[in-house]
C-alpha positions in Angstrom: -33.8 14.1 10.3 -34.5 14.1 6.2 -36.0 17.5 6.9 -32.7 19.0 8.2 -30.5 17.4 6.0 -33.1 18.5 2.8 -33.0 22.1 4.0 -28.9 22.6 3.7 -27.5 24.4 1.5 -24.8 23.5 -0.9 -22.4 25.4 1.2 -23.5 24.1 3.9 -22.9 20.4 2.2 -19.5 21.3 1.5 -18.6 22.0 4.9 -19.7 18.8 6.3 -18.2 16.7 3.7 -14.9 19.1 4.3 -15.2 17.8 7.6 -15.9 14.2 6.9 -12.9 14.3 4.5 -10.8 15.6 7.0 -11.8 12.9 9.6 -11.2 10.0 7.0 -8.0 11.3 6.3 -7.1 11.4 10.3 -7.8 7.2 10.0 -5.4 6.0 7.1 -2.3 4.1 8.4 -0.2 5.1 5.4 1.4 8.4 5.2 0.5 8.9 1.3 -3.0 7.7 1.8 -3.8 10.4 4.8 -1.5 12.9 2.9 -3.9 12.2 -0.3 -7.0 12.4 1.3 -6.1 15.4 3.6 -5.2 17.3 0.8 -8.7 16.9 -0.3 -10.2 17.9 2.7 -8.1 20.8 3.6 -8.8 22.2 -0.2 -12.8 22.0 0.2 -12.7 23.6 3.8 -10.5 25.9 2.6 -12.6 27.2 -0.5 -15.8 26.6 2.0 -14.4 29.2 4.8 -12.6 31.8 2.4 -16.8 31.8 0.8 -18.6 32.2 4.3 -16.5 34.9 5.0 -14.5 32.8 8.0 -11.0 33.5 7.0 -8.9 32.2 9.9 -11.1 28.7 9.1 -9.9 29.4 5.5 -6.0 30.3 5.9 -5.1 27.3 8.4 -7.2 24.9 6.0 -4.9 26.7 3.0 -1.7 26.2 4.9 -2.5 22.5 5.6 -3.6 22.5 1.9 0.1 23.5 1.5 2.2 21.3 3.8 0.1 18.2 2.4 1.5 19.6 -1.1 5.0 20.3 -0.1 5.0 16.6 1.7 3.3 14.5 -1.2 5.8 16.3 -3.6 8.5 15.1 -1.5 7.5 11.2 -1.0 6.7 11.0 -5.2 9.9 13.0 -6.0 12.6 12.3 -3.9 15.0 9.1 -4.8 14.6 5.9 -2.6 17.5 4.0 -2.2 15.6 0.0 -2.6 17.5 -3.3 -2.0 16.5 -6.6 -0.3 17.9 -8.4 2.4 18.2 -12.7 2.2 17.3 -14.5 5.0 17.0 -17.9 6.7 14.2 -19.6 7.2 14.5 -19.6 10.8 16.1 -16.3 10.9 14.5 -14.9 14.5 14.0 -11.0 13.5 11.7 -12.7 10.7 10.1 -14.9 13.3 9.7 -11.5 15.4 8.7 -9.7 12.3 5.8 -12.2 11.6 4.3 -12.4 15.0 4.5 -8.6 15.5 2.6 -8.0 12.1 0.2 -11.1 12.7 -2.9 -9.0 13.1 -2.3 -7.1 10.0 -1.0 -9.8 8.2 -4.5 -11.8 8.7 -6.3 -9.1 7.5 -4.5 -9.1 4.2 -3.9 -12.7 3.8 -6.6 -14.7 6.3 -5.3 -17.6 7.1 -1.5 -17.4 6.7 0.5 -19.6 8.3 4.5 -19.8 8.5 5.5 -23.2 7.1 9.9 -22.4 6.6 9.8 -25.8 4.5 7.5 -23.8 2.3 9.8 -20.7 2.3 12.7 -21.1 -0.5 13.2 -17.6 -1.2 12.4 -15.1 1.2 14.0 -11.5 2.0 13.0 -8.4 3.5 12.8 -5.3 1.1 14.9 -2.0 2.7 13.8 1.5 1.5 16.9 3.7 2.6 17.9 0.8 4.8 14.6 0.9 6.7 12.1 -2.7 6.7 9.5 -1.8 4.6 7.9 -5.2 3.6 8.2 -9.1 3.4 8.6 -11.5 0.6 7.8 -15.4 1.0 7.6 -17.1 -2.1 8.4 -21.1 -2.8 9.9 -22.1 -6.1 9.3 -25.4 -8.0 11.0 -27.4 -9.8 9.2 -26.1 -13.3 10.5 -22.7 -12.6 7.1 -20.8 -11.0 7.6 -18.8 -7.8 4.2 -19.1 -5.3 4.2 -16.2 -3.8 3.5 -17.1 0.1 3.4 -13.7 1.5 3.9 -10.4 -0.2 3.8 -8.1 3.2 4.0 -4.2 3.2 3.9 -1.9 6.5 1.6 0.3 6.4 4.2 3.2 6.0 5.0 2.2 2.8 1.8 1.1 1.2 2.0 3.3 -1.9 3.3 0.2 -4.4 6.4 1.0 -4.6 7.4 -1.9 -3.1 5.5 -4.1 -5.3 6.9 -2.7 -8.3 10.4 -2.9 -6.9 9.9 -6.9 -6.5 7.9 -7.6 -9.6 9.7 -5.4 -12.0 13.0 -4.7 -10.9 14.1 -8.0 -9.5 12.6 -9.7 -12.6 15.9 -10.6 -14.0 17.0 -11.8 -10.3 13.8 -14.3 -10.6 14.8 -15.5 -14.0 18.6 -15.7 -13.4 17.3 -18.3 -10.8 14.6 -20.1 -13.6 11.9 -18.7 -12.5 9.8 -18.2 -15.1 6.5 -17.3 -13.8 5.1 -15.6 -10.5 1.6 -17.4 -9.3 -0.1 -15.7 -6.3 -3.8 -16.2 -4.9 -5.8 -12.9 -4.5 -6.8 -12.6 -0.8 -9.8 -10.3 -1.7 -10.8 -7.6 -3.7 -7.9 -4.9 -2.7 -5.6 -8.0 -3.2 -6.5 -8.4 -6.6 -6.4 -5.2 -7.7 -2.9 -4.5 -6.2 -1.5 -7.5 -8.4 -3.4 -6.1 -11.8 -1.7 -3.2 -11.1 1.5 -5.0 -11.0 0.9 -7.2 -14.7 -0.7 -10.0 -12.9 -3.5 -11.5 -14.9 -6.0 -14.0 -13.5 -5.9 -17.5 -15.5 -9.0 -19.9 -15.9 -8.7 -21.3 -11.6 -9.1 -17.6 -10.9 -5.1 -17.8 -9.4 -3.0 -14.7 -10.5 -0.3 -15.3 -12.4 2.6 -13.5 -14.2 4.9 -14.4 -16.8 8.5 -13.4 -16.7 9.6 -14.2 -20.1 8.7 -10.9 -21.7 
């Protein structure tokens, strides 16, 4: 087995891990993610079958090359229309919305349970008028908002969303008194999607961000 894999080529490295690309890509739930990764692929098996002298291996893998272009141009350029939508707290889509997503929901934040006395602000965000996430949060009386559930379908996991709720409806948090956002990092991924977002992790290790800025 180290034999074989000790006698390829470089060429011949590039057109498995072409391949493997291409088969990562085919497992990504979000469109931008397998777009991304695709793009990748494609390019390398491309390049690899244009060198080996297998051009019909090389032209398809240049047009998909292309489309993933022309498609990851279109999601990062074109204008989303983003609002939210209130809701009750025993509103029965969100009920629906929460045990349909339970699975996924678990895997980003184990443990979640629905507790509507918890759930003072909560809304669904709309890109062009389609669901594309969640928000739970509970607001005390000092003015901080604990975020409860910060939920994304994986169609829309490219943090737009995130940046539409932390930045954008900033002055819709304040107008209210909140003054801070507190949310506990689920894992590693977790954490890094709230850094992203201005979150910084206080002394507890709880992520927090300030609003007054």
């Amino acid at each position: 087995m180290f034999q074989i894999l000790a006698e390829l080529s470089l060429l011949e490295w590039v057109g498995y891990i072409a391949s493997g690309i291409i088969a990562l890509s085919m497992t990504m739930n979000s469109i931008v993610k397998f777009r991304l990764i695709n793009l990748v692929g494609a390019g390398l098996f491309s390049t690899y079958g244009f060198i080996i002298g297998a051009y019909p291996v090389g032209i398809l893998n240049a047009f998909i090359f292309s489309v993933d272009i022309y498609y990851l141009v279109g999601i990062f350029g074109r204008k989303e229309n983003f609002e939210i939508l209130e809701i009750r707290a025993d509103n029965r889509y969100l009920l629906r919305f929460l045990d349909f997503h339970d699975k996924e929901i678990q895997k980003f934040f184990p443990g979640f349970t629905y507790k509507p006395e918890l759930n003072t602000i909560s809304f669904f965000v709309l890109r062009n008028m389609a669901v594309a996430g969640l928000f739970l949060g509970r607001r005390t009386e000092e003015g901080i908002l604990h975020v409860g559930l910060d939920y994304v379908v994986p169609e829309y996991r490219d943090f737009k969303n995130g940046k539409f709720v932390y930045y954008h409806l900033k002055k819709r948090f304040k107008d209210k008194g909140i003054t801070k956002v507190v949310a506990p990092a689920s894992g590693r991924k977790h954490a890094g999607y709230l850094m992203k977002l201005g979150f910084a992790r206080n002394p507890e290790g709880v992520f927090e961000k300030l609003l007054n800025d």
